[in-house]
C-alpha positions in Angstrom: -68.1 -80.5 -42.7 -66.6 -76.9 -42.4 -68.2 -74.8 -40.0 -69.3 -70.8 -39.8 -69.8 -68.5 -37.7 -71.8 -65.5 -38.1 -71.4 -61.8 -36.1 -74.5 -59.6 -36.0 -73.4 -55.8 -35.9 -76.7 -55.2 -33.7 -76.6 -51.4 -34.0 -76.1 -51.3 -37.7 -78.6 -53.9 -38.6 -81.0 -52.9 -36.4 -80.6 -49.1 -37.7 -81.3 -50.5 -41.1 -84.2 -52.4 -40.7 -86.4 -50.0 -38.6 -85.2 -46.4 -40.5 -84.3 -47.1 -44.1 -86.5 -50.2 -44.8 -89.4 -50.4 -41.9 -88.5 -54.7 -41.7 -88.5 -56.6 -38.4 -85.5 -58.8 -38.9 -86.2 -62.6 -37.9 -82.5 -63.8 -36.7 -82.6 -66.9 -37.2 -84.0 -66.5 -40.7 -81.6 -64.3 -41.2 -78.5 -66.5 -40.5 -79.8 -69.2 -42.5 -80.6 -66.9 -45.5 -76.4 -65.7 -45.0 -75.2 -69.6 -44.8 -77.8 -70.2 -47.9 -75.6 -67.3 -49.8 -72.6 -68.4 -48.7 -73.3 -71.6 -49.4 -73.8 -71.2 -53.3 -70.5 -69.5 -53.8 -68.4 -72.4 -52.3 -67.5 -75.8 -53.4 -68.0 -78.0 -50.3 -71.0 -77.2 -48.0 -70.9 -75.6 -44.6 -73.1 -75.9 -41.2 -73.4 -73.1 -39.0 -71.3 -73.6 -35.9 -73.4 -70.5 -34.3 -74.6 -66.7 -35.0 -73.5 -63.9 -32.8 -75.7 -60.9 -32.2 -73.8 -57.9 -30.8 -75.0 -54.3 -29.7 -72.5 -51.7 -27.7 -72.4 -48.0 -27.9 -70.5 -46.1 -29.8 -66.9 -45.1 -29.2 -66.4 -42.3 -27.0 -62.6 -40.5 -26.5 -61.5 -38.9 -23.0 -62.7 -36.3 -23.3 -65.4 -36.6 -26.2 -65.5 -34.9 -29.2 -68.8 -33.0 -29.7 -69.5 -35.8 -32.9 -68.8 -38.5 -30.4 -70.7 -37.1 -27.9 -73.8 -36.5 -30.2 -73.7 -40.0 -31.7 -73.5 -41.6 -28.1 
């Protein structure tokens, strides 16, 4: 069986649950709900080899641009 692996843009998701849609995310729920989709569109089934949840702060030049610096 094919495996997948699934990478979490922390930040981003996180960003969208709380301000545009007041959710609490449940991960793991949330990975199997993404295999589940994937998993219709493709011919041959797939098990998830594991989920990746990542978080980091924005970019940020030398020296910073005032947008950079406002967003960090």
């Amino acid at each position: 069986m094919d495996k997948l692996a699934i990478f979490i843009d922390g930040g981003y998701i996180k960003k969208l649950a709380e301000f545009e849609y007041d959710i609490w995310i449940d991960y793991g729920k949330f990975s199997s709900e993404i295999l589940n989709s994937i998993n219709a569109k493709t011919p041959s089934p797939l098990d998830i080899l594991r989920t990746h949840y990542y978080d980091a702060l924005p970019y940020q030049s030398n020296p910073p641009t005032d947008f950079e610096r406002d967003k960090f």
